[in-house]
N, C-alpha and C positions, 0 to 999 in steps of 0.2 A: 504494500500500500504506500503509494506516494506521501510524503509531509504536505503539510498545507502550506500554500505559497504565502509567504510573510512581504510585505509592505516595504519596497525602500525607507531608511531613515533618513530625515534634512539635519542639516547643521549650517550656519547662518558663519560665515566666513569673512573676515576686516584685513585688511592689506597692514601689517606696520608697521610699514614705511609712508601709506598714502591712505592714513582713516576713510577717506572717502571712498575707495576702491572697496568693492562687499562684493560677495554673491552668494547664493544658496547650492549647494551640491547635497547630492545621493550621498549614502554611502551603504555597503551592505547591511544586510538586518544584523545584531551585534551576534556570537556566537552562544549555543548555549552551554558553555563551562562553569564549570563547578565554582558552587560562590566560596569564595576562602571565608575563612572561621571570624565573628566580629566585622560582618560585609552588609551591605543592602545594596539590591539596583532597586533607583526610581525614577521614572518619565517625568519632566516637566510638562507641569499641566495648567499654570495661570502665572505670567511675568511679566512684571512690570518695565516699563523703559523710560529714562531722565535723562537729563543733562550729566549724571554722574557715570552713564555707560559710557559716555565719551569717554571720561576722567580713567576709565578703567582702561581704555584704549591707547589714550595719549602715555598714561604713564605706566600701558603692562609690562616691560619691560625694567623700569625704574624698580615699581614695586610689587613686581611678580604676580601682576595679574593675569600674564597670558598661561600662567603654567596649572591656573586652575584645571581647565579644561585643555590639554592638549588638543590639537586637530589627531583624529585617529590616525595611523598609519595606511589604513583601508582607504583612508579619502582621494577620489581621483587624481590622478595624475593632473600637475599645475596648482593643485593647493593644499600636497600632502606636505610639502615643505614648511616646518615647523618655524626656523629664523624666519619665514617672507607671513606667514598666516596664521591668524589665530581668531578663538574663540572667546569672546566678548561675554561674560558671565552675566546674570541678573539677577534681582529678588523676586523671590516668591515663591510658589510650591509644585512641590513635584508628588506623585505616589509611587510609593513603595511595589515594585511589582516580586521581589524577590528578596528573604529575609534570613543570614542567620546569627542575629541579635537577637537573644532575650528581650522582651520588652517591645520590640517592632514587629508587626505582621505585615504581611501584605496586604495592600490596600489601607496601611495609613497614608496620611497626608503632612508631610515635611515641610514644612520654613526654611527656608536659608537663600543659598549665595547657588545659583544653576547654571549650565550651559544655554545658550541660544539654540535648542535644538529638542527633536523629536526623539533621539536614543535613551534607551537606556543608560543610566548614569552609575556605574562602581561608585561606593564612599566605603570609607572603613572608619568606622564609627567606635568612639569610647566614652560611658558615659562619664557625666562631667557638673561638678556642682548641687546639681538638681536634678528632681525626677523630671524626664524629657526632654532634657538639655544633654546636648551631644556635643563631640568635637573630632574633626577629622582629623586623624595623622598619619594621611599617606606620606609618603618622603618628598615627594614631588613637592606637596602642599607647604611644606615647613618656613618656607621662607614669608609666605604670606603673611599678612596684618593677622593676629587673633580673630577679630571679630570677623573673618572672613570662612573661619573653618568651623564656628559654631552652628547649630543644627537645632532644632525644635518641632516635637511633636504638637502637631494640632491639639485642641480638645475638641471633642465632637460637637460641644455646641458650635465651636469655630467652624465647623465642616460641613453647617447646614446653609450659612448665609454668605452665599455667594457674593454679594454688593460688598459685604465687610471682608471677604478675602480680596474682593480686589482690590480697595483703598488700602489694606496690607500691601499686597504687593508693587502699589507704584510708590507708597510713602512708608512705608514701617524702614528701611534702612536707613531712608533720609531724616526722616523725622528726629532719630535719634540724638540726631547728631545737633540739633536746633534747641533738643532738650537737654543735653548733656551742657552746652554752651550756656544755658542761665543758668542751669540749678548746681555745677559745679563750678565754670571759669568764674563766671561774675556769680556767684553764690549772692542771694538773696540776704543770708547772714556771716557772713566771711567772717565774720570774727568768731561764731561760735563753733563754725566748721572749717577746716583748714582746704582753701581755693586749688584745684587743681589748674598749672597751667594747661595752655592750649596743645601744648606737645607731652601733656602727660608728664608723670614723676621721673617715669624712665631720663627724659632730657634733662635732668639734673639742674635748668632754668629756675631761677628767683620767680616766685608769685605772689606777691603778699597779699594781704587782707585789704591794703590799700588799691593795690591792682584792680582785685574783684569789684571794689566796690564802687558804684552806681550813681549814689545818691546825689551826688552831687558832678554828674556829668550827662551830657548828650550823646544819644546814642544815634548813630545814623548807620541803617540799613542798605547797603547798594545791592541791585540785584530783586529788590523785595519781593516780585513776584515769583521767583526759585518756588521750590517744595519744600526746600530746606531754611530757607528764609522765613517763611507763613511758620512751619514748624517751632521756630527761635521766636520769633515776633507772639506765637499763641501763648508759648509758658511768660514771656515776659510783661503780657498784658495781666496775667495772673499774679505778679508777684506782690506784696503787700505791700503796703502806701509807703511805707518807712523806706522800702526800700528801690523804690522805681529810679528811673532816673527825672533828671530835671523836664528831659524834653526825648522826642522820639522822631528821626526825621527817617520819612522811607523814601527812598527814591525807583521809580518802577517805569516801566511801560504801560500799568494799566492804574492808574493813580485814582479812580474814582470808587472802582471796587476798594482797593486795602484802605482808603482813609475810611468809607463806610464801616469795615468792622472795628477798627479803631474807636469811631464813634461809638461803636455799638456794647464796645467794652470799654466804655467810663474813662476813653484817652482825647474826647477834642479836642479839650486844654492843651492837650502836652505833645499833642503830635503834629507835624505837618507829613502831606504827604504829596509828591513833587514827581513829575514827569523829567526824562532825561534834559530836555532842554529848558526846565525850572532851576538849575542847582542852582545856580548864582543869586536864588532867592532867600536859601538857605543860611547863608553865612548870616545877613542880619537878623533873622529870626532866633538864630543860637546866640550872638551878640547881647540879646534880649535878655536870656535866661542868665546869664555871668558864671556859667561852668568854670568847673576848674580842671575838666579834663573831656577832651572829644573822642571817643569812642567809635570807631569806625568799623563794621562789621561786612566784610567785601564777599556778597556771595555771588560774584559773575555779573559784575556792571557790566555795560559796554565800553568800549575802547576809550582809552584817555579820560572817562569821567571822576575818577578818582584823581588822576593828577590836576584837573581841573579844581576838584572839589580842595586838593591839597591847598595849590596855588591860592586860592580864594582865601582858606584859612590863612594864612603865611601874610596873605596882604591885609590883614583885619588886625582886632584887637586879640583877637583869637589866637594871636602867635603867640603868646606866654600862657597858652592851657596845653597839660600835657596831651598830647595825642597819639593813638592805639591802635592800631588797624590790626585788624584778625583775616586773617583770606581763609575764606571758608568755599570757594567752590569757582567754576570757571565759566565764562562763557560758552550758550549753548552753540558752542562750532568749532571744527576741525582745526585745530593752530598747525601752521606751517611751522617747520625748523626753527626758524627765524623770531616767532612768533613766542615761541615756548624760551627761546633764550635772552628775549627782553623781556619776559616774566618774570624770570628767574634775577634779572638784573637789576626789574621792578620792585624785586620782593628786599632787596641787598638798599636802594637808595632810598625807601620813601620807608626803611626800619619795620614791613609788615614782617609778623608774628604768626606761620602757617599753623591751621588748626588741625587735629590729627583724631578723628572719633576713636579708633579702635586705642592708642594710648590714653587718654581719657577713661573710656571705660573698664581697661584693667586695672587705670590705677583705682578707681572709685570699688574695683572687685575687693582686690588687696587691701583697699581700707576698711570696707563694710562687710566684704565677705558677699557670695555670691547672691544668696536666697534674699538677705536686705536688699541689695539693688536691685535686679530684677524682681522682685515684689512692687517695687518705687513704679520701675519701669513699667510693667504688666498695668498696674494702674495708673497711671496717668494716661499710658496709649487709649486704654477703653474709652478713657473722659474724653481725650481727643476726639476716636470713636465719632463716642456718641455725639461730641457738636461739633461733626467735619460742616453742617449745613450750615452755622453761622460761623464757624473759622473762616475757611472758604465759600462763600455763596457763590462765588463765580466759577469757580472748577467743575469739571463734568469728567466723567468716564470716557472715554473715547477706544470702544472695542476693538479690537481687532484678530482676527484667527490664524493661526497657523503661523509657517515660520515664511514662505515661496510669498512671492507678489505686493502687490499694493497695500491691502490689508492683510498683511502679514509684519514682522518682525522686520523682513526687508523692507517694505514703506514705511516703518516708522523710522527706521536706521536712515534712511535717506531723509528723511525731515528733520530726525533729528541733526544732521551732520552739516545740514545747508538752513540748518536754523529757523524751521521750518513750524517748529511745533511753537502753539502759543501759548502765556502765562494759564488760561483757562482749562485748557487740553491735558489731559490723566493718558496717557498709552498703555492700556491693558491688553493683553495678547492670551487667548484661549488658548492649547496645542492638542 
């Protein structure tokens, strides 16, 4: 009796040398060998797409992103070449199709860090902290960030609502990192809890209580309409009167939505909220407030507006307030060579301080220990959750299936890379 003829699998392929080059190839269905001991394969089955897959692309190399997912061996000829091609990882969930870990069966549903792609996925899994908290240590994987090899089993109530896995899977990685920035860099109470800086304990950088604290500074947002932006801007409308800052300036492409939730969470007073070609309105409005320290929080302005937004301060009175730039994320688009090394020269002149989630959240492990902060974390995401409708009122889901074509992972990868997707637009992808 003949086997049943099995499905070619896709795998979604990025050039990296030229982000912009992609394409989708076959490749054969995976074989069926024996799972080694403490293994699972799962399919990705709902991922999400941001401006931070770029981030993964521009620097897989740097920071060992392309080695999550190898291109198989099996992949056609012209993009089996591991230095020229790679696979561009995502969030979100995949299921368990084969299991021999205690604890996982087939057909749960996994959280984490995936390939762009319809195969089967090997992980070798150990558990880790907490019940349903995993952590991959393949050899391959080691170099990666921590929070890139952790894992988590759904709970079934997770696995009936479909709307709440996908706003998981476009914002649960980014969010993170929006929440991790108020409630540990700028801690709310930095004196009675000791501020992690933006690079984590591990960089052995000074952070003091004075750093973190707020009160008596303006903070400006570039970027604000990010996911990771909204995320940082939601906890910090939250934080308690004592400890806000003086004033809150966003600067966006879609300036009419984020000042309305601003409004809407008790900040008129304290906020402005400014189109790219408003910043120079900015400077006298902070003028106003007599900060003693400007807080700049960079999560992917457009070109020159930060040096803009510098210059302005520098020519004001504002130049004797200390000033803080945090770069938290990039512009959604492909950076040339050239692009990426006056960045980097950017980052050296104007004194920003790069922000690093996965150092951050070990060091907050190591302080509290895992079950405290992921408890923290588990709740606050729900409370997000449930008021994604007035965080974001302007964001929408924006579906899309499979990995091949327009509405697929390939048409998002091409929006996303010509800068295509807009402040409102969610890329959720079915497989």
């Amino acid at each position: 009796m003949e086997s049943p003829t099995r499905n070619p699998e896709m795998i979604h392929v990025v050039s990296k040398t030229d982000n912009r080059q992609h394409t989708v190839v076959n490749i054969p269905p995976s074989l069926d060998q024996t799972l080694p001991a403490s293994s699972l394969r799962a399919q990705p089955v709902l991922l999400g797409l941001t401006s931070n897959n770029l981030s993964y692309a521009r620097g897989g190399d740097l920071l060992h992103w392309w080695k999550t997912y190898p291109v198989p061996p099996t992949t056609p000829s012209g993009y089996n070449d591991q230095s020229s091609w790679g696979i561009v990882p995502a969030w979100g969930y995949a299921t368990v199709t084969e299991s021999s870990i205690p604890g996982i069966l087939p057909d749960s549903l996994i959280w984490g860090y995936w390939p762009t792609a319809t195969s089967p996925t090997l992980l070798r899994l150990e558990p880790r902290d907490l019940e349903g908290h995993w952590v991959e240590v393949s050899s391959h994987r080691q170099q990666l960030m921590p929070i890139y090899n952790r894992y988590e089993q759904t709970h079934p109530d997770e696995e009936k609502n479909l709307d709440e896995r996908a706003w998981c899977a476009l914002f649960r990685g980014v969010w993170v990192a929006g929440y991790l920035l108020n409630e540990y860099v700028f801690s709310p109470d930095p004196r009675a809890r000791e501020p992690v800086h933006p690079l984590g304990a591990a960089s052995k950088l000074p952070w003091s209580a004075d750093d973190a604290d707020l009160s008596s500074a303006v903070v400006m947002v570039l970027g604000a309409s990010t996911k990771v932006a909204r995320s940082f801007l939601w906890c910090l409308f939250d934080r308690p009167k004592e400890s806000r800052p003086l004033g809150l300036v966003q600067v966006t492409s879609s300036p009419g939505a984020l000042q309305e939730v601003a409004d809407r969470k008790g900040w008129r007073v304290l906020s402005r909220t400014l189109a790219y070609t408003e910043i120079d309105q900015a400077t006298r409005w902070i003028e106003g407030l007599q900060p003693s320290k400007v807080v700049i929080v960079d999560c992917g302005a457009r070109d020159h507006v930060l040096h803009q937004i510098c210059r302005n301060l520098q020519g004001s009175e504002l130049r004797l307030c200390k000033t803080v730039i945090v770069q938290m994320g990039g512009q959604q688009k492909v950076y040339t060579t050239e692009e990426v090394q006056a960045a980097r020269a950017a980052m050296q002149s104007l004194g920003k301080i790069q922000y690093n989630t996965s150092a951050i959240q070990d060091t907050v492990i190591d302080r509290e220990g895992a079950g405290t902060y992921f408890g923290k974390v588990s709740h606050r995401w729900k409370e997000w959750l449930a008021d994604r409708a007035s965080a974001i009122p302007d964001m929408k889901l924006v579906w899309g299936q499979g990995i091949a074509g327009a509405m697929g992972i390939y048409g998002g990868w091409e929006k996303l890379s010509n800068g295509a997707v807009r402040p409102e637009e969610g890329l959720v992808y079915a497989l």
